[in-house]
Structures are given as structure tokens and as C-alpha cells.
C-alpha positions in Angstrom: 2.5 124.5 82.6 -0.9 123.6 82.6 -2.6 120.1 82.4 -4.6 119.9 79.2 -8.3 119.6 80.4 -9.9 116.3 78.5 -14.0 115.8 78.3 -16.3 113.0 78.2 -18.0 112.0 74.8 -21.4 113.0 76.9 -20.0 116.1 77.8 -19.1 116.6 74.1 -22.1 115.7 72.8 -24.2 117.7 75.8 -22.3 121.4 74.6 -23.2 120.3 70.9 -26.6 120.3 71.8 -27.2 123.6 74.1 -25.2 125.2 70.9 -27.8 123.7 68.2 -30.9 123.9 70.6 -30.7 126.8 72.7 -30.4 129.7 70.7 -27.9 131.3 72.7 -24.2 132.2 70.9 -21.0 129.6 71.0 -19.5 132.4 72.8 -22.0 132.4 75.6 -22.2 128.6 75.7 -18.4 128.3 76.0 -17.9 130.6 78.6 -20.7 128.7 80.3 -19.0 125.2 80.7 -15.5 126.8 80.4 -13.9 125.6 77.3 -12.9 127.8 74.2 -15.3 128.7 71.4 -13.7 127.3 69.0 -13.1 123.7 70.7 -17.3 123.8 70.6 -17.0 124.5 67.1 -14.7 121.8 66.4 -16.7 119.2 68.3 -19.5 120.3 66.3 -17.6 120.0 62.7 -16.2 116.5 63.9 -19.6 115.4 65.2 -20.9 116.3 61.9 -18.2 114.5 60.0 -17.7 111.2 61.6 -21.7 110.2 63.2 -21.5 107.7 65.5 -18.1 107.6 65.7 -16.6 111.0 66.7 -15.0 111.3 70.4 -14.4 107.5 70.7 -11.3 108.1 72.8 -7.7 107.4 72.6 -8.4 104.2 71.2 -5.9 102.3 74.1 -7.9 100.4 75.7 -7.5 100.5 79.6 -6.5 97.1 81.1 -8.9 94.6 83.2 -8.6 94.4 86.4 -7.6 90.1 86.4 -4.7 91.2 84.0 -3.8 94.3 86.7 -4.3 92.6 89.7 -2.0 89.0 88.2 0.7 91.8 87.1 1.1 93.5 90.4 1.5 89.7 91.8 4.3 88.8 89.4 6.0 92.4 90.1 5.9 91.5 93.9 6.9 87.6 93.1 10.0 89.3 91.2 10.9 91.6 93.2 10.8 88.8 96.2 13.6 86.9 93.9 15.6 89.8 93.4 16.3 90.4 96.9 17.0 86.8 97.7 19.8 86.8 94.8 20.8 90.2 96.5 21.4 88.5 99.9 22.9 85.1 98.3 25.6 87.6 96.7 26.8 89.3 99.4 26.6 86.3 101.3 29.2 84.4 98.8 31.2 87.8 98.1 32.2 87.1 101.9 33.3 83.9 101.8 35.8 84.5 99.4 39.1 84.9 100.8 
């Protein structure tokens, strides 16, 4: 199966404008910056409908990188812990008669 193909607001907003300026037909526009006609024609429509605000994204925010970088510490610190407990268990399940 294929990966769905995603496009920047600026490359959004780019076909939009070869489609209103250029005189040329969706169809030829589309099959110049491979995507479907009718995707152009819905960028267009949503464009027109929401302003400002069309192709604003997923709306999830991606995370800083402090937050990342203190995250991938704790996982480490954790995982550290883990196999200490690990050892200490197997090191007491011996000494057991």
C-alpha cells in the first residue's frame, strides 16, 4: 500500500495560484506538480472557505526539543533502574535454598 503523499501550506497555496494566474487548465497544472485534479480543486474551495486559516496542519503540535531531549534522559535513567532490579532478582532468586 502506498504512503499518502502530504504538502506544505506553501506548496498548497503555490498550485492555487498557477491554477488562478496562469491560464493553463487544473488538468495540466496537476499533472505538472503530480497530484490529482481534483485535490487542486479542493484546495482551492477550502482556500476560499476558511482565508487565513485553511491548511493549518494537524493541529498536534510537535514537541520542543528541551521536553525531547529531558524525555530520552528519563527513558535511559529508567531503563538503567530496570536492569539493576533485574540483576538484584536473580541475584536473591539464588540465594534461596
Amino acid at each position: 500500500m502506498e504512503k499518502r503523499q502530504r504538502f506544505s501550506a506553501e506548496f498548497k497555496r503555490e498550485a492555487i495560484r498557477m491554477m488562478q494566474t496562469s491560464g493553463k487548465p487544473a488538468a495540466a497544472i496537476a499533472r505538472e506538480l503530480g497530484v490529482p485534479r481534483n485535490r487542486l480543486y479542493k484546495w482551492a474551495q477550502d482556500a476560499e472557505k476558511k482565508g487565513d486559516q485553511a491548511f493549518r496542519g494537524s493541529g498536534r503540535p510537535k514537541a520542543s526539543q528541551d521536553e525531547l531531549a529531558a524525555l530520552k534522559r528519563e527513558l535511559a535513567r529508567v531503563k538503567e533502574e530496570n536492569e539493576i532490579l533485574k540483576k538484584a532478582a536473580a541475584y536473591f532468586a539464588r540465594e534461596l535454598p
